[in-house]
Structure formats: C-alpha cells, structure tokens
TIVO-462659 format. One line per 8 residues: number of its first residue (from 0); their letters; for each residue x, y negated, z of N, C-alpha, C. Coordinates in steps of 0.2 Angstrom, whole numbers. Each point is the difference from the previous one (the first is absolute). Layout:
# residues N
NUM	A	X/Y/Z/X/Y/Z/X/Y/Z ~ ...
***
This chain:
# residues 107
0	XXXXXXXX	-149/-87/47/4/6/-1/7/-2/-3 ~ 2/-6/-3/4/-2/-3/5/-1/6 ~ 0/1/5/4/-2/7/4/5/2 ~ -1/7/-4/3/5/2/4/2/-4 ~ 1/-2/-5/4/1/-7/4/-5/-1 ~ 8/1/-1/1/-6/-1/5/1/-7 ~ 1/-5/-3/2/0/-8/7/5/0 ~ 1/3/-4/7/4/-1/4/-4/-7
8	XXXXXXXX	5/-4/3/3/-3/-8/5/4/0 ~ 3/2/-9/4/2/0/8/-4/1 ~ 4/5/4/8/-4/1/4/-3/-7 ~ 4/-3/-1/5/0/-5/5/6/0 ~ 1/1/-5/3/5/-1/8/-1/0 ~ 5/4/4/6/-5/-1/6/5/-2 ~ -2/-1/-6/5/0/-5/5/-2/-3 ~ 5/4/1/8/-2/-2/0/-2/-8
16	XXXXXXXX	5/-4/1/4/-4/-6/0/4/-8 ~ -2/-2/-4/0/3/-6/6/6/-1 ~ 7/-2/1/5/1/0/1/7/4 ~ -2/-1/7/-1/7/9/-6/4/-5 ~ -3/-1/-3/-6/6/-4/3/6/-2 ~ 7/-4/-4/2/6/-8/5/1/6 ~ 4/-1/4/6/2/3/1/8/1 ~ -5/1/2/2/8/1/-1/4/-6
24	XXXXXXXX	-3/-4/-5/-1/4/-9/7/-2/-2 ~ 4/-4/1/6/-3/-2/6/6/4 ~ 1/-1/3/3/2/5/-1/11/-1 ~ -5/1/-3/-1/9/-1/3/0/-9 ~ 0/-7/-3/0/1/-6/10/2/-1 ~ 2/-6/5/5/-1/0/4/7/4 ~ -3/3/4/2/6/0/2/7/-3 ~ -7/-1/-3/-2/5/-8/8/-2/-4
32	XXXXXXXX	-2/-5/-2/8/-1/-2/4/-1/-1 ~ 4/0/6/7/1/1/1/9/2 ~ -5/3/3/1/8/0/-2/4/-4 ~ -4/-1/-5/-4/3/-5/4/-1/-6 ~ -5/-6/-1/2/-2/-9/8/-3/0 ~ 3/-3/3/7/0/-2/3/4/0 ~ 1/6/3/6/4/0/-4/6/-7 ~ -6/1/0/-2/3/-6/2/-4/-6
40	XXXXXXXX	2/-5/0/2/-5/-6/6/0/-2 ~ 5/2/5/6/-1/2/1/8/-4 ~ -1/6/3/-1/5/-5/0/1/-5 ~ -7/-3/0/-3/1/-10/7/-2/-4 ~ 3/-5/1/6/-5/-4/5/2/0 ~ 2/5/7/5/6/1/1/5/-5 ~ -8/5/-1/-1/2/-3/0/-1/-10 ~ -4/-6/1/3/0/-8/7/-3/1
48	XXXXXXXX	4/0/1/7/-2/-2/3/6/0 ~ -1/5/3/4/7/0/-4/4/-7 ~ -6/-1/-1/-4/3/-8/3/-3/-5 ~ 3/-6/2/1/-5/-7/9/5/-2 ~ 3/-1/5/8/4/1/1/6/0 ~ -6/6/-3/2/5/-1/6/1/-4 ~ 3/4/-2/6/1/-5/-2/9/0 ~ 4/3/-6/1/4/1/5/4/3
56	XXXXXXXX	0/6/3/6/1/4/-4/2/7 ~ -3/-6/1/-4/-2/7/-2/6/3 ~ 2/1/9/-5/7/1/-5/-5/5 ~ -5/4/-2/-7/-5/3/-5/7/5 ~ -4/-4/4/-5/5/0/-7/-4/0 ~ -3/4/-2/-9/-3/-4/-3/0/7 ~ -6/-4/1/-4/-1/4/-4/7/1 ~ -1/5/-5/2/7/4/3/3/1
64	XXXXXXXX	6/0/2/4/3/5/8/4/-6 ~ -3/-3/-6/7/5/-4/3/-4/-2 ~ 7/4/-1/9/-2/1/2/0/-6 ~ 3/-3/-4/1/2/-5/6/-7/-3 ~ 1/3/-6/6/-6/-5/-6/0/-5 ~ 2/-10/-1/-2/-3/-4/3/2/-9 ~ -2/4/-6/3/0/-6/-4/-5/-5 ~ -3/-3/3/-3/-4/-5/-3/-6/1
72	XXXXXXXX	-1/-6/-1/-3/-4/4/-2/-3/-6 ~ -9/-2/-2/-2/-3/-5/-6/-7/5 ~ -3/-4/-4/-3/-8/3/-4/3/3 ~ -5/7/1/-5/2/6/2/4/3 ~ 4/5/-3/1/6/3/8/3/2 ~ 1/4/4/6/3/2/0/8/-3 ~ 4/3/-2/2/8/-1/4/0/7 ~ -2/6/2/4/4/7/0/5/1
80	XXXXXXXX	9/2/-1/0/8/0/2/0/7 ~ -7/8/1/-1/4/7/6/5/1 ~ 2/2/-5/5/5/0/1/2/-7 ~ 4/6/-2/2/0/-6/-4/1/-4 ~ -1/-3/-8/-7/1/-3/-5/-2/3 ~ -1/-3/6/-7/-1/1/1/-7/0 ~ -5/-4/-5/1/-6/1/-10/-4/-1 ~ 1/-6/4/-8/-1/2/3/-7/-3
88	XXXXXXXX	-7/-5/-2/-1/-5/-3/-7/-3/5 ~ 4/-6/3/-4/-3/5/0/-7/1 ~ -7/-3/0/0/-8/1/6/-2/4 ~ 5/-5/-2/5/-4/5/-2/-2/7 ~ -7/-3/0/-4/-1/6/1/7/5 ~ 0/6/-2/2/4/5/3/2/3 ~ 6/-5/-2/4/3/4/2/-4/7 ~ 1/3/6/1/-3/7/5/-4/2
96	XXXXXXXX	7/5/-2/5/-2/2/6/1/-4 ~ 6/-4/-2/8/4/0/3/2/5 ~ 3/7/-5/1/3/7/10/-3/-3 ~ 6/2/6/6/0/0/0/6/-5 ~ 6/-1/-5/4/5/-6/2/6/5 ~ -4/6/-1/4/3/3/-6/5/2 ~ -5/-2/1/-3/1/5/-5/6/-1 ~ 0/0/-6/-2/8/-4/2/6/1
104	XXX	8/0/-1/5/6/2/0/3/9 ~ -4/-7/2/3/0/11/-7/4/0 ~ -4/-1/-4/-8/1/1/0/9/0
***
C-alpha cells in the first residue's frame, strides 16, 4: 500500500530580506507623514504664533464665524466687541484668523 502514497515534504519558504518585509510599513509610514502630520504641524505652530500676537485693536474672526475688535487682551482670554455695547469674552484659542484694519466697516 505504501507504493501509492508518496511523502509530501514541505517547500522552503522564500522569503525576503529582513529589510523587503518592513518596506512597504516604511514607505505608508513615510507617506502618512509628509501629507498628514507635517503640514498639521506646520499649522498648529502657525496658529499659536498668531494667539501668541494678539494685540488690542486687532479685528479677528472666532472659529465661529464672528467679527469683531479685539478691546482687551488678557494670558487666556480675549474681549471682543460684536457691536456697540456688545462685548464677549472668549478663550484666545478661538480665534481663527486676523482679519486686514478696516474690515469691520467694508463688512
């Protein structure tokens, strides 16, 4: 009976270089990071340098969408008059953008 069967050895397995393994985990990594997390970092650093350089005067708008002049600027937070008498008191972090002097009146 043993005439009919014949032994099944297993092949070697041919596998690439230590180095060819991780290549394509390198190569997505290295992607990730120059499209992703760099330019998010590049941002972040953007951003605090414009929070750090608030002043008063400044017309800014908040990452909700309102316009306003800066009359107060303290180490966490900003005062921002909406219009006249109406003034709001808001984390620095909130705010998005400076806008160009002027841009209140054009508004």
């Amino acid at each position: 009976m043993d005439f009919f069967i014949s032994n099944a050895y297993a092949q070697d397995a041919a596998s690439p270089g230590g180095l060819m393994s991780f290549l394509p985990l390198i190569v997505i990594f290295a992607v990730f990071y120059f499209m992703l997390i760099r330019p998010q970092m590049k941002r972040a650093k953007e951003h605090k340098q414009l929070v750090s350089q608030l002043s008063k005067g400044d017309e800014v708008i908040t990452n909700g969408g309102l316009l306003g002049k800066i009359t107060d600027v303290s180490d966490s937070f900003v005062t921002l008059e909406l219009a006249d008498n109406l003034q709001i008191k808001l984390q620095r972090q909130a705010v998005a953008n400076v806008m160009p002097k002027g841009t209140i009146k054009s508004a």
